[in-house]
C-alpha positions as CSV (number, residue, x, y, z in Angstrom):
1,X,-11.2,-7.9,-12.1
2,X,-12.0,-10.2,-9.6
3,X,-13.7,-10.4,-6.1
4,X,-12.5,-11.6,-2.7
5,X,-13.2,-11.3,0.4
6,X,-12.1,-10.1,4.2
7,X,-11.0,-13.9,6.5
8,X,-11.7,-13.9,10.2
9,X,-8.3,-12.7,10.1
10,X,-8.8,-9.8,8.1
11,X,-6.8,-11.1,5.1
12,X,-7.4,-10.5,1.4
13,X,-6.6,-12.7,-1.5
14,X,-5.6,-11.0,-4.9
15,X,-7.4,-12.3,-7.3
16,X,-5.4,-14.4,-10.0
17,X,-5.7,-12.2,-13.2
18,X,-4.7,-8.7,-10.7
19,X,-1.8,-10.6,-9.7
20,X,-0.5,-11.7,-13.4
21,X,-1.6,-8.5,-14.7
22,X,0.4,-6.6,-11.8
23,X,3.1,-9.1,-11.7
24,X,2.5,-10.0,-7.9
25,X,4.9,-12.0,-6.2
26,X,5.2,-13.8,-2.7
27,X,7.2,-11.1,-0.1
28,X,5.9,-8.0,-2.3
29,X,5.3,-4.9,-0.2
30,X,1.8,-2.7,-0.6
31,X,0.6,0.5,0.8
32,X,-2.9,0.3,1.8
33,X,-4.4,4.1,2.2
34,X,-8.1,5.5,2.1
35,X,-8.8,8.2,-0.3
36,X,-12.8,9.5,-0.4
37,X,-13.9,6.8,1.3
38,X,-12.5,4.3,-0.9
39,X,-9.7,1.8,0.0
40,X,-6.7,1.3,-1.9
41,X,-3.9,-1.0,-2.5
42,X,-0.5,0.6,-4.2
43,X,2.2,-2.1,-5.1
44,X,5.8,-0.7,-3.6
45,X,8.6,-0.8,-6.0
46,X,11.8,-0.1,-4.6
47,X,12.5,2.5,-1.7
48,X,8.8,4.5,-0.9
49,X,10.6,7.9,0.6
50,X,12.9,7.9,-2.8
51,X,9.9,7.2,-5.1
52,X,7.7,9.9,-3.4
53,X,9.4,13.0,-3.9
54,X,7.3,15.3,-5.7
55,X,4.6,13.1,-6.6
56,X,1.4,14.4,-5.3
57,X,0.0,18.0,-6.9
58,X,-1.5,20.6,-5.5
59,X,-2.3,21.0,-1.5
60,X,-0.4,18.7,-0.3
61,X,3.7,19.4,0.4
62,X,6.0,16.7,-1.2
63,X,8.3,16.3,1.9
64,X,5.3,16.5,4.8
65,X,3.1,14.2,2.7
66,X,6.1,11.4,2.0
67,X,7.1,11.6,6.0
68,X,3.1,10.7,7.0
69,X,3.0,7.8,4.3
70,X,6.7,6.8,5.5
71,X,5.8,6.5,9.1
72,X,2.1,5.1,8.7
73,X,4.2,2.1,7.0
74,X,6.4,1.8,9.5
75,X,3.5,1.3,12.4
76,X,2.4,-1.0,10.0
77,X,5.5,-3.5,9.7
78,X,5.9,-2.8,13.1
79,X,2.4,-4.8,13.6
80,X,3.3,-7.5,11.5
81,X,6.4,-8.1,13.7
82,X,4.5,-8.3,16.6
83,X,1.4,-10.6,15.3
């Protein structure tokens, strides 16, 4: 585990052993979400919507839940178009 930190332009740097442990490669996709105040980083493999069907337990509805997570990404790319 190692430490980075936030540039003026709000960009991380994985750390070298979390990206050979996690097999991280240039053009790899992540979702960033916040969960109890703590912020984290999922690697995307493949298709999210496909890979998120009945995923998440209790208190949360499979199909409601994807549809947020699908459309917060796409905001997201929609930024990185535009900047």
């Amino acid at each position: 585990m190692g430490v980075t930190k936030v540039t003026r332009n709000f960009q991380l740097t994985l750390p070298k052993d979390v990206r050979e442990m996690e097999k991280v490669n240039v053009g790899d996709k992540f979702i960033v979400t916040v969960e109890n105040s703590d912020i984290v980083m999922k690697k995307l493999e493949g298709k999210l919507i496909e890979r998120s069907f009945g995923s998440w337990g209790k208190g949360k509805l499979g199909v409601e839940f994807s549809r947020k997570i699908r459309d917060e990404a796409e905001e997201r790319e929609k930024g990185f178009e535009k900047g």
